[in-house]
RORODREN-383882 format. One record per residue (C-alpha): residue number from 1; y, x, z; residue in one letter. Coordinates in pm, whole numbers, plus 50000, padded with zeros to 5 digits. Each point is the difference from the previous one (the first is absolute). Layout:
<nodes>
NUM,Y,X,Z,A
...
</nodes>
This chain:
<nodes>
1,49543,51980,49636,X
2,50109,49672,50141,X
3,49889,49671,49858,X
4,50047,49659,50047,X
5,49804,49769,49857,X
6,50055,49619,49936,X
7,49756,49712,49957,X
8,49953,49578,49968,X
9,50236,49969,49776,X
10,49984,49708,49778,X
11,50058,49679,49859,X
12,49984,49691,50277,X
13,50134,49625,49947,X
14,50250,49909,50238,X
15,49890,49916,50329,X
16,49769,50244,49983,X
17,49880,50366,50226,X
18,49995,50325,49875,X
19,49916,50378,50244,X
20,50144,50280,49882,X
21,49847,50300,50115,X
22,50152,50364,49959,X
23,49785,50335,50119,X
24,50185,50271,50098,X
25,49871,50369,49934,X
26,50181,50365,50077,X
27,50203,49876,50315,X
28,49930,49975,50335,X
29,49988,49584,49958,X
30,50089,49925,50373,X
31,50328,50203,50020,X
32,50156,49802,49681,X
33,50166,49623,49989,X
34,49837,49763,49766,X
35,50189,49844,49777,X
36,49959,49684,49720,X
37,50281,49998,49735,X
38,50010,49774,49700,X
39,50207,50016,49702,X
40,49973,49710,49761,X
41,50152,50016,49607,X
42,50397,50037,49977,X
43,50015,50008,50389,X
44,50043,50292,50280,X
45,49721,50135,50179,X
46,49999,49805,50328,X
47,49801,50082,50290,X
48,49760,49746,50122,X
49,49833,50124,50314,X
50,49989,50294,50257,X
51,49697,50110,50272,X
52,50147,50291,50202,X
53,49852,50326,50072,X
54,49855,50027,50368,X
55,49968,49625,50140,X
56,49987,49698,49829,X
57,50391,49955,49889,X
58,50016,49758,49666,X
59,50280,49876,49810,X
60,49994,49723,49749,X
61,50280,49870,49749,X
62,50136,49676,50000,X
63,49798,49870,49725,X
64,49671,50098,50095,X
65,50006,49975,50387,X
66,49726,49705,50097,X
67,49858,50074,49644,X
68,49865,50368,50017,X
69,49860,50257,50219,X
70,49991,50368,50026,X
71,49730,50144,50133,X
72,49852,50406,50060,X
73,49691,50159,50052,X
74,50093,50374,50124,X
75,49614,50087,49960,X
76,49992,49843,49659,X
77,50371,50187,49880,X
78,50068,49623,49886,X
79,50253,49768,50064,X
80,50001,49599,49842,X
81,50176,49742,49913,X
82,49860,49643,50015,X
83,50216,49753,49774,X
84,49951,49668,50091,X
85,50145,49669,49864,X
86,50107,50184,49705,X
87,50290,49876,49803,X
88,50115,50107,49642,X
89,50292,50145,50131,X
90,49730,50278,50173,X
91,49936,50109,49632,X
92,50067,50385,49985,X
93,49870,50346,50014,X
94,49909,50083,50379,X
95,50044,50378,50114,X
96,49837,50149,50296,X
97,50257,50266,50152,X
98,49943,50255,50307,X
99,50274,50150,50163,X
100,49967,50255,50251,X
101,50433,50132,50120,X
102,49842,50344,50017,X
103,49791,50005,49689,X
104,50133,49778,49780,X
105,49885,49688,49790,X
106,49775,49960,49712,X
107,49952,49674,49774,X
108,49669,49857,49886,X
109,49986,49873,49608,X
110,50048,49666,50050,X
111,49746,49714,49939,X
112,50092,49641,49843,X
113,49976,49681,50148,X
114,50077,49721,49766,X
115,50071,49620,50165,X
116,49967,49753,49773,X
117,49829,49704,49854,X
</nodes>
């Protein structure tokens, strides 16, 4: 049974740091991209950043890049996110993703992260 699991979720004033953390379990971890999404109220789910199976590959959006940093741990089966300088426009429900072209993706359950004063 695969599971991912997020964590660090919560409520931060602006200007403020926040790690998300999200174990993996039932996949071989080092064969799947990592993956942040975030999807905030009334809004798309957008994807935020991306660390690459096999190297060290990483993709950031516009509005985060400078601001946050994915990170993985093959032995751990955990990739993070480090939000820095967070701004209320950050607020939303994050979503760790894995994606594998051969065996197919699987979505965490989300965890909150709340900007605001």
């Amino acid at each position: 049974q695969v599971q991912l699991v997020e964590s660090g979720g919560g409520l931060v004033q602006p200007g403020g740091s926040l790690r998300l953390s999200c174990a993996a379990s039932g996949i071989i971890f080092n064969i799947y991209t990592m993956a942040w999404y975030r999807q905030a109220p009334g809004k798309q789910r957008e994807l935020v950043a991306v660390f690459a199976s096999g190297g060290s590959t990483t993709y950031y959006a516009d509005s985060v890049k400078g601001r946050f940093t994915i990170s993985r741990d093959n032995a751990k089966n955990t990739v993070y996110l480090q939000m820095n300088s967070l701004k209320p426009e950050d607020t939303a429900v994050y979503y760790c993703n894995a994606h594998n072209p051969s065996m197919g993706g699987y979505w965490g359950q989300g965890t909150q992260v709340t900007v605001s004063s």
